[in-house]
C-alpha positions as CSV (number, residue, x, y, z in Angstrom):
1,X,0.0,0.0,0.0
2,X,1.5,3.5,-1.1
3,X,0.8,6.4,0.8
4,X,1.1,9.7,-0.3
5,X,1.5,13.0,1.8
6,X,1.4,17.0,1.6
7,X,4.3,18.5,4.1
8,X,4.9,22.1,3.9
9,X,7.4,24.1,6.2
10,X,6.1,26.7,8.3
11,X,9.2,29.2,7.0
12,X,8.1,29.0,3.5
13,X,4.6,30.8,4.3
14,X,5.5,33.7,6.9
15,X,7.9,36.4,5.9
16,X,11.4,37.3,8.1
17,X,10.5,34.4,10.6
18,X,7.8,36.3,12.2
19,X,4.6,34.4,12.6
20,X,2.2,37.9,11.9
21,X,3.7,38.2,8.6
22,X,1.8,35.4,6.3
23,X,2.9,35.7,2.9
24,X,0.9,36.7,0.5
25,X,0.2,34.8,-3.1
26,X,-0.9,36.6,-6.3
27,X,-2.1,35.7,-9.4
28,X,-0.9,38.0,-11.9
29,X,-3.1,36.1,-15.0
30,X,-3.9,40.0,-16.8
31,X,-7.5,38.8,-16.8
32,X,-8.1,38.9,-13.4
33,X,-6.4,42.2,-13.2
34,X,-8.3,44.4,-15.7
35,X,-7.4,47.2,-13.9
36,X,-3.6,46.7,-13.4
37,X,-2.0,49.9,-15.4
38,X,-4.4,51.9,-14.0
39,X,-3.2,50.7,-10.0
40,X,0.4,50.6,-11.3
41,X,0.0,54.8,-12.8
42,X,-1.3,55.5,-9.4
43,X,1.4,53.5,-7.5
44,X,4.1,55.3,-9.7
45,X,2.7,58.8,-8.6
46,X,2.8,58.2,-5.0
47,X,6.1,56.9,-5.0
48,X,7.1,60.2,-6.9
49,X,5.9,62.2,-3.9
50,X,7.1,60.3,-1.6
51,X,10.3,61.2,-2.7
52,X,9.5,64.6,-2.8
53,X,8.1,64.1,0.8
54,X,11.4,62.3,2.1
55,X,13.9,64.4,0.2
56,X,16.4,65.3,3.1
57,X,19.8,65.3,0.9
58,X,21.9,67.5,4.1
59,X,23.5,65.3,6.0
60,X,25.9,67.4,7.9
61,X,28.7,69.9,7.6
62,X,32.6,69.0,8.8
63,X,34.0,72.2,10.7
64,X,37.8,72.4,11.3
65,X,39.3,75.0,8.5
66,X,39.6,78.8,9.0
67,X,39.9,79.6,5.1
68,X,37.9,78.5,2.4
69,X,38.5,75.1,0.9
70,X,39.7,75.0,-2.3
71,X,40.5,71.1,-3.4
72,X,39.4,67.9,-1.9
73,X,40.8,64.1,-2.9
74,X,39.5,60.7,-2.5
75,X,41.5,57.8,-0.5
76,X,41.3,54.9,-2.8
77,X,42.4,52.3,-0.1
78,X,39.8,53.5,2.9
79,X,36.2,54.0,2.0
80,X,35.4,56.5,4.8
81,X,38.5,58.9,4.4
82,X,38.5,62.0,2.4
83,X,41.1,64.6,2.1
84,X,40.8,68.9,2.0
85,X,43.0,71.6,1.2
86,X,42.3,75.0,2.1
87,X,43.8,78.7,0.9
88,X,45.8,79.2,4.2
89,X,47.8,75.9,3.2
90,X,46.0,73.3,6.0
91,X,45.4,70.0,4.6
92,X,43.1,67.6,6.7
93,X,42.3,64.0,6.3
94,X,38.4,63.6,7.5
95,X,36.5,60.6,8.7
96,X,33.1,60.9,6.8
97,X,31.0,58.4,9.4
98,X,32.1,60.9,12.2
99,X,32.1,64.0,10.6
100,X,35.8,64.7,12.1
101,X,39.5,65.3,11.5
102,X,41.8,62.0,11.7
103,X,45.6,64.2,10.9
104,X,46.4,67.1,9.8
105,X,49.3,68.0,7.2
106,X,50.7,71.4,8.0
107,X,53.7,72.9,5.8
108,X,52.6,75.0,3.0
109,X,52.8,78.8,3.4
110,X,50.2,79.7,0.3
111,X,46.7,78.5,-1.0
112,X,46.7,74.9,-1.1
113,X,45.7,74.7,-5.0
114,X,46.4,70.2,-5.6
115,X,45.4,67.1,-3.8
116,X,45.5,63.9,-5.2
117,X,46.1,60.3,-3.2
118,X,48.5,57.3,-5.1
119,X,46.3,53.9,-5.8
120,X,47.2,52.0,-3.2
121,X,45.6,55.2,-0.1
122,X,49.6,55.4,1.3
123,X,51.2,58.6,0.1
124,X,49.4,62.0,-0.6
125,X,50.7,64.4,-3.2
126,X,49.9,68.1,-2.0
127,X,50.9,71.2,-4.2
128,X,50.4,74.9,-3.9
129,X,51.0,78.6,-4.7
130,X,54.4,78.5,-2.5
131,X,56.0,76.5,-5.3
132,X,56.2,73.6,-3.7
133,X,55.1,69.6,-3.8
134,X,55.0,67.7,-1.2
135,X,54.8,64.1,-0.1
136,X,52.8,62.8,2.6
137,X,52.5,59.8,4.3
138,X,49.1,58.9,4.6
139,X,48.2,57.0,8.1
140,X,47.1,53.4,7.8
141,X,43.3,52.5,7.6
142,X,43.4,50.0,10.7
143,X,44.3,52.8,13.2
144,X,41.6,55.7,11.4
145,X,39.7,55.6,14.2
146,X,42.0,55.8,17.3
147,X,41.4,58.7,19.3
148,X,45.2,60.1,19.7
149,X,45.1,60.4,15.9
150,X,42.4,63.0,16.3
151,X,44.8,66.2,16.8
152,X,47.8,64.7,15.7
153,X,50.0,66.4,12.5
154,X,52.1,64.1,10.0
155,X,55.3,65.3,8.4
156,X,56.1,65.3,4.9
157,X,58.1,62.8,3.3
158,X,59.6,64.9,1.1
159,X,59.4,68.1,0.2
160,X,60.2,69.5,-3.8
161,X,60.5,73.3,-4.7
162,X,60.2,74.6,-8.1
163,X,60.4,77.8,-9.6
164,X,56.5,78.3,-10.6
165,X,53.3,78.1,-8.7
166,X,51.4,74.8,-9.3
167,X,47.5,74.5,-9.7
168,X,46.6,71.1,-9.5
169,X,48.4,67.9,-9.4
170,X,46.9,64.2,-10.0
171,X,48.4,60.7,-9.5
172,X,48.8,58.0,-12.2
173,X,45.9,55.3,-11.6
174,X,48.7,52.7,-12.2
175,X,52.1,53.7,-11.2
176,X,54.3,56.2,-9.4
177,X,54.2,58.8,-11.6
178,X,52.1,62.0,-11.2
179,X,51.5,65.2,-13.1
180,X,51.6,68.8,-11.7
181,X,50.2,71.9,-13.7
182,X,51.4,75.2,-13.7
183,X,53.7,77.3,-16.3
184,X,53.9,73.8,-17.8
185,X,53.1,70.3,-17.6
186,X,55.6,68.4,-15.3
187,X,56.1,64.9,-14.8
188,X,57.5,63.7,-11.4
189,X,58.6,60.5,-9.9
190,X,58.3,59.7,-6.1
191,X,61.8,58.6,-5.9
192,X,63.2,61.9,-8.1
193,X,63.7,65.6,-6.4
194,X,63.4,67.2,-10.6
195,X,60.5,66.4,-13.1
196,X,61.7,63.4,-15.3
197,X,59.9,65.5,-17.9
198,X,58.2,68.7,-19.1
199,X,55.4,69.4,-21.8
200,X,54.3,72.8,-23.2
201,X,52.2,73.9,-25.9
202,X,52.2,77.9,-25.8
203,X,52.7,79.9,-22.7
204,X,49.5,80.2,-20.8
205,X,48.9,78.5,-17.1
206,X,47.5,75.2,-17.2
207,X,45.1,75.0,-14.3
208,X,43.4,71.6,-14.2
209,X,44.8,68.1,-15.5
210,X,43.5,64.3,-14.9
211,X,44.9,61.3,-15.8
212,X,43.0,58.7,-17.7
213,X,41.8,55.6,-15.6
214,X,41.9,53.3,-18.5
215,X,45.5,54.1,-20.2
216,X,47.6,55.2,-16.9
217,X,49.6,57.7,-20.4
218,X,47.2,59.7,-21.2
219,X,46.9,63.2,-19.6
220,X,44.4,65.9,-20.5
221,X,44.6,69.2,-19.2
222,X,43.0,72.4,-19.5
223,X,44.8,76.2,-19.9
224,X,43.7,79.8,-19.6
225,X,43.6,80.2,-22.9
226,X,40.5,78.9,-23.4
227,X,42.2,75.4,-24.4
228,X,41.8,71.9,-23.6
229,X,45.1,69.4,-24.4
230,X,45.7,65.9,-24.6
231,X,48.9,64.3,-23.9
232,X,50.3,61.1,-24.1
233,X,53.6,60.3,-21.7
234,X,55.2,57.9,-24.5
235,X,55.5,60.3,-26.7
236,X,57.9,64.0,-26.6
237,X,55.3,66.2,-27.9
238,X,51.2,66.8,-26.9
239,X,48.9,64.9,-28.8
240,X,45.5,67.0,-29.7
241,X,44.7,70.3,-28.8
242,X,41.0,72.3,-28.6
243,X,40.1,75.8,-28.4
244,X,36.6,76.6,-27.2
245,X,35.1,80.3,-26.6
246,X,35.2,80.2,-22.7
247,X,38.3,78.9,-20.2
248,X,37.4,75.3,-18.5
249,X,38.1,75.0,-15.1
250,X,38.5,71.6,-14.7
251,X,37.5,68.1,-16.2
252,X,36.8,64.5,-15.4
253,X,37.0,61.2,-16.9
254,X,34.1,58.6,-17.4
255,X,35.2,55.4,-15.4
256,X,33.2,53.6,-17.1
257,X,34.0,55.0,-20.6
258,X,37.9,55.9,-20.4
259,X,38.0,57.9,-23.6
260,X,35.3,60.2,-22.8
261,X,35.8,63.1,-20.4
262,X,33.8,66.2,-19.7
263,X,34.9,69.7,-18.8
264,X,33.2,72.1,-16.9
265,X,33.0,75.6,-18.5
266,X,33.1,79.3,-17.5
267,X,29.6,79.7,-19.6
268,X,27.4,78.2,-17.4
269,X,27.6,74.4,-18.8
270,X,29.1,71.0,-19.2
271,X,30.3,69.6,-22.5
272,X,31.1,66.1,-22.8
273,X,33.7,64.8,-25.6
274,X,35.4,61.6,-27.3
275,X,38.8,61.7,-27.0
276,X,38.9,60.6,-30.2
277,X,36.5,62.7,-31.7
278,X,36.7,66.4,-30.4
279,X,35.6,68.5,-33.3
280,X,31.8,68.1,-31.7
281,X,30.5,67.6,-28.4
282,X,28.6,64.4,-27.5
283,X,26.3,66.8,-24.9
284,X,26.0,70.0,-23.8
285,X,25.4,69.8,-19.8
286,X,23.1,72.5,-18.6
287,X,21.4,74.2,-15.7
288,X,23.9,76.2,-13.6
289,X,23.7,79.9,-14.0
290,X,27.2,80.9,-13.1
291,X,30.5,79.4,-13.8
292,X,31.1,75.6,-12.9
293,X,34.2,75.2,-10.9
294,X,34.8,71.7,-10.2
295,X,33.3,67.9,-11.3
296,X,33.8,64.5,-10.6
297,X,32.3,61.3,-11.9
298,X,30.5,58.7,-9.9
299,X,32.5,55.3,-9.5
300,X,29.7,53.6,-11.7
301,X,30.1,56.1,-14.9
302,X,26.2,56.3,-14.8
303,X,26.0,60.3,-13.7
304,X,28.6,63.0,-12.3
305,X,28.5,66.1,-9.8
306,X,29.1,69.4,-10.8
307,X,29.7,72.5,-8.3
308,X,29.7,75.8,-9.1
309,X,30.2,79.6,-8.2
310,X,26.1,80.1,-8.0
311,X,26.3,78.6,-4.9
312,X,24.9,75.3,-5.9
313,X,25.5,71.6,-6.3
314,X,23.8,69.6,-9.4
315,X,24.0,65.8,-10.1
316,X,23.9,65.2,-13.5
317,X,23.2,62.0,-15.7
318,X,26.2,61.1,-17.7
319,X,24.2,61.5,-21.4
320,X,21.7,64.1,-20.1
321,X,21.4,67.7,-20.5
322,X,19.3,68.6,-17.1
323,X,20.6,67.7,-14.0
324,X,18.3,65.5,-11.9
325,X,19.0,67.0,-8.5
326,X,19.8,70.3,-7.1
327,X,21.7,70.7,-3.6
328,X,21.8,74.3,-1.8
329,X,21.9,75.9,1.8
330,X,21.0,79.2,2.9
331,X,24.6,79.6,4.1
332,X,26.7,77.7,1.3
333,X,28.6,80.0,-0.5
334,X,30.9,79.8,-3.5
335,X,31.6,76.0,-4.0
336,X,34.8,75.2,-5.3
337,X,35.2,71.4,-5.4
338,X,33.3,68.1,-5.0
339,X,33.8,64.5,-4.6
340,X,31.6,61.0,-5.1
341,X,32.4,58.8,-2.5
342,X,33.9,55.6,-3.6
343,X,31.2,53.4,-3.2
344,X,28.9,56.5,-5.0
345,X,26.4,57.0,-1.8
346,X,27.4,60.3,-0.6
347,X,28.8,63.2,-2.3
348,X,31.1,65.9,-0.5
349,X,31.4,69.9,-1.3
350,X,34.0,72.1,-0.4
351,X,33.0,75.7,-0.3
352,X,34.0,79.4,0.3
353,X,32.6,79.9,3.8
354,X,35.1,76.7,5.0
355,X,33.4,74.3,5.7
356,X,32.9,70.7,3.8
357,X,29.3,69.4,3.5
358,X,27.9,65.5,3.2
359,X,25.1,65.1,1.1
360,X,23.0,62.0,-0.5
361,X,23.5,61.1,-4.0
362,X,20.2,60.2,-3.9
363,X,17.9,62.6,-1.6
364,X,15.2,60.4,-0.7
365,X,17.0,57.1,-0.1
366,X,16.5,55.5,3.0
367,X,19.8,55.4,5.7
368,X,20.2,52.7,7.7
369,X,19.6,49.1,7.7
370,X,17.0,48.1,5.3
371,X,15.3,45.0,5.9
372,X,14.4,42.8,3.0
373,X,10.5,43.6,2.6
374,X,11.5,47.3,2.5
375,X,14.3,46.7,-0.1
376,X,12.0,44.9,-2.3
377,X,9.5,47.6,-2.1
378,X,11.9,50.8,-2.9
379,X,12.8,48.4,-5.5
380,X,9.4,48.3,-7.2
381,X,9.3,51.9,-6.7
382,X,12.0,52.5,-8.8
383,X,10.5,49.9,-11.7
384,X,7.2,51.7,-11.5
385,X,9.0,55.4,-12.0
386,X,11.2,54.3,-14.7
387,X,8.4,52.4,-16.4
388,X,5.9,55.7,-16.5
389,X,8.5,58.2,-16.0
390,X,7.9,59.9,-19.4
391,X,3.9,60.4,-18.6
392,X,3.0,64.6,-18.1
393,X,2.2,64.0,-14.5
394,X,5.0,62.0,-13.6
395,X,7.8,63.5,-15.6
396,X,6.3,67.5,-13.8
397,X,6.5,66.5,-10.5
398,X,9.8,64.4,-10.6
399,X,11.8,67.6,-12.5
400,X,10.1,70.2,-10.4
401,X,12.6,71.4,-7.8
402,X,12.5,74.3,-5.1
403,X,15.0,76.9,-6.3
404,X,17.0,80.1,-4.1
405,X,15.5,83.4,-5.0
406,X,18.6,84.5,-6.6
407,X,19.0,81.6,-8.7
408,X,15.4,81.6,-9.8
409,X,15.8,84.9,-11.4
410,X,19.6,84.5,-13.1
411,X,17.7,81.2,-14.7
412,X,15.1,83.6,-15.9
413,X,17.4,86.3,-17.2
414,X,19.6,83.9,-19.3
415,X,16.2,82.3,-20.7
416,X,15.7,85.9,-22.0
417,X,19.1,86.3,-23.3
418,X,19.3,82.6,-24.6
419,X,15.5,83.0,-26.5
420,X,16.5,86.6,-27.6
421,X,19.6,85.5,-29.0
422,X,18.1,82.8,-31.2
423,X,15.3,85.0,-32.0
424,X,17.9,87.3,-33.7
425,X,19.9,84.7,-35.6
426,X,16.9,83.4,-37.1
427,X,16.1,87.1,-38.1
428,X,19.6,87.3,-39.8
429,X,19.1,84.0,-41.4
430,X,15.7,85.1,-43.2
431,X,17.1,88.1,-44.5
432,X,20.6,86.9,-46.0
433,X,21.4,84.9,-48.9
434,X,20.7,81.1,-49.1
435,X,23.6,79.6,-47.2
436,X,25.3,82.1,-45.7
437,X,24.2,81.7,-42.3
438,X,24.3,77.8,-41.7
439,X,22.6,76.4,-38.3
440,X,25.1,75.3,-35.7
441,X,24.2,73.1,-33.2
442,X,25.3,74.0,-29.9
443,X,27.5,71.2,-29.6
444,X,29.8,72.9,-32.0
445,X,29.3,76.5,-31.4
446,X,31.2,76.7,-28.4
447,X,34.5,75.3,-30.3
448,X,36.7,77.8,-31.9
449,X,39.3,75.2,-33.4
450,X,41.3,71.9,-33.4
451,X,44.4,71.6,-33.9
452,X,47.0,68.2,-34.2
């Protein structure tokens, strides 16, 4: 005689082990659900004003300079470390879960204009307007959070003067090489006291360069006249060379994407370009309404940061032209650098009035330990935007955002210009000869020339 049984284990019909969670079945046959679009639109709009509701991107502000701060760097070897520089010449090294300084790095006597931290998080290169570079040591990540590290001071390793100011400086992604920008382009070694070599195309001050994250060679740096060079470190003479209307103040490469980089500009916007392409743009950036000082890309590629002297900070997707979030305080002033985290969560700003602030990439998510049922529903959220994101309703209230006074009205005024300008180039156009007056995008307008 067979018999034949039904067993079923309690866990796989209650939810987290807790007995007052049953689990719920559905069927999701379409025919049964007539009205499932029309729960799923109304589902979508909720969830876009709940994140309107629970948009609390201010975290907190990190107090401990007396000037303003005018470059930051990432550790790539400790998650929770970040590094500032300020114009009285302090450099700090910050703990971002407690909002305090590990060690400090006194030594230069002018602004402090470079930060940038080796791959492996162990020495710091520093540079500055007393025509100096420096080497630091940077403390291990074990001891980060010892208390007699708090006020303690570090000493340089070693200390090179030059005979021209520097503006930036950035470290090979593979290797101990690293680039410093000033009068020229100089290459140094850790182990040499000279740059092991020297680049210059024309005599203007280069004041922003980056190494590329994909071929540890290739340097791209901007000038102040107006240009934007590439270089290659295998070869004795730059590589390409662009000339756009406005200066840039400082560019960033995709992670992602190694041979495309964007540049933040004097007039307002972003452009980003191929490497190998440069006679075009592949998007114009906008929003700001005042020159953008500083950017830096998100670890995933997928979007960057932008901050600029309007007193705001914008989040931008990678191959959009609107930026999908807006930071601002009442008492942030001019900001002049900004950082992703490394594991892209937070962002950090480094403004005029001295202080550095932590902020949300995303200004709604949820801090904390998440459980598993709330994952899964943030989760559907985020399918239900994405799937009706592009409906009137939807797309209004997910662009709107609450603007400063002051920025309000400069957005208006260069509208006016913008649609005033058009308006009279389209006048010319109608009344010249066939031809004469070709429409250019603005992907090329802002480009004077190439040259090779």
């Amino acid at each position: 005689m067979k018999v034949k049984c039904i067993s079923r284990a309690e866990e796989d019909f209650t939810r987290e082990r807790s007995q007052d969670l049953q689990r719920v079945f559905h069927n999701f046959n379409p025919v049964l659900r007539p009205l499932e679009r029309a729960v799923e639109y109304q589902r979508a709009v909720n969830a876009v004003k709940l994140d309107k509701i629970f948009a609390r991107p201010f975290i907190g502000a990190m107090d401990g300079h007396i000037d303003a701060v005018s470059c930051m760097a990432k550790n790539p070897n400790h998650l929770k470390g970040i590094f500032s520089g300020s114009m009285d010449g302090d450099i700090r090294l910050w703990d971002l879960a407690s909002r305090r300084t590990i060690c400090q790095f006194p030594g230069h006597q002018g602004a402090v204009q470079g930060l940038s931290a080796s791959t492996d998080g162990r020495v710091l290169v520093s540079c500055g307007t007393d025509c100096t570079v420096r080497l630091w040591n940077v403390p291990d990540s074990s001891v980060m959070n010892m208390d007699e590290l708090s006020d303690g001071t570090t000493e340089p390793l070693a200390v090179y003067v030059w005979k021209n100011a520097f503006w930036a400086v950035d470290h090979q992604w593979d290797g101990d090489q690293f680039a410093t920008a000033g009068a020229q382009v100089d290459i140094w070694d850790h182990n040499r006291s000279e740059p092991i070599r020297s680049f210059e195309w024309g005599k203007d001050t280069v004041i922003s360069l980056r190494f590329n994250p994909g071929e540890p060679n290739i340097l791209a740096t901007s000038s102040s006249d107006r240009s934007i060079t590439l270089y290659d470190l295998r070869l004795s003479t730059p590589v390409r060379k662009l000339i756009m209307k406005t200066k840039t103040n400082a560019l960033c490469w995709n992670p992602m994407e190694p041979m495309n980089f964007t540049a933040a500009n004097e007039d307002c916007n972003c452009y980003s370009y191929d490497a190998r392409k440069l006679e075009e743009a592949k998007n114009v950036h906008k929003d700001h309404v005042s020159a953008v000082m500083d950017i830096d890309y998100s670890p995933t590629g997928r979007e960057f940061v932008t901050g600029s002297y309007d007193r705001t900070i914008r989040i931008f997707p990678y191959n959009g032209g609107h930026g999908r979030e807006i930071y601002h305080t009442k008492r942030m002033q001019r900001v002049f650098c900004v950082k992703f985290t490394c594991d892209a969560t937070y962002v950090v700003s480094g403004s005029d009035d001295t202080n550095l602030r932590l902020w949300k990439a995303k200004a709604s998510e949820q801090l904390g330990v998440i459980v598993s049922r709330e994952r899964k529903k943030h989760e559907y959220n985020e399918a239900l935007k994405k799937r009706y994101g592009n409906l009137p309703e939807i797309k209004r209230i997910n662009r709107h955002r609450h603007l400063p006074k002051a920025i309000h009205k400069a957005r208006s005024l260069r509208l006016t210009i913008t649609n005033a300008a058009k308006k009279k180039d389209d006048r010319r156009r109608a009344h010249s000869a066939p031809g004469s007056m070709p429409i250019q995008s603005q992907r090329k307008k802002r480009i004077i020339k190439e040259v090779e």
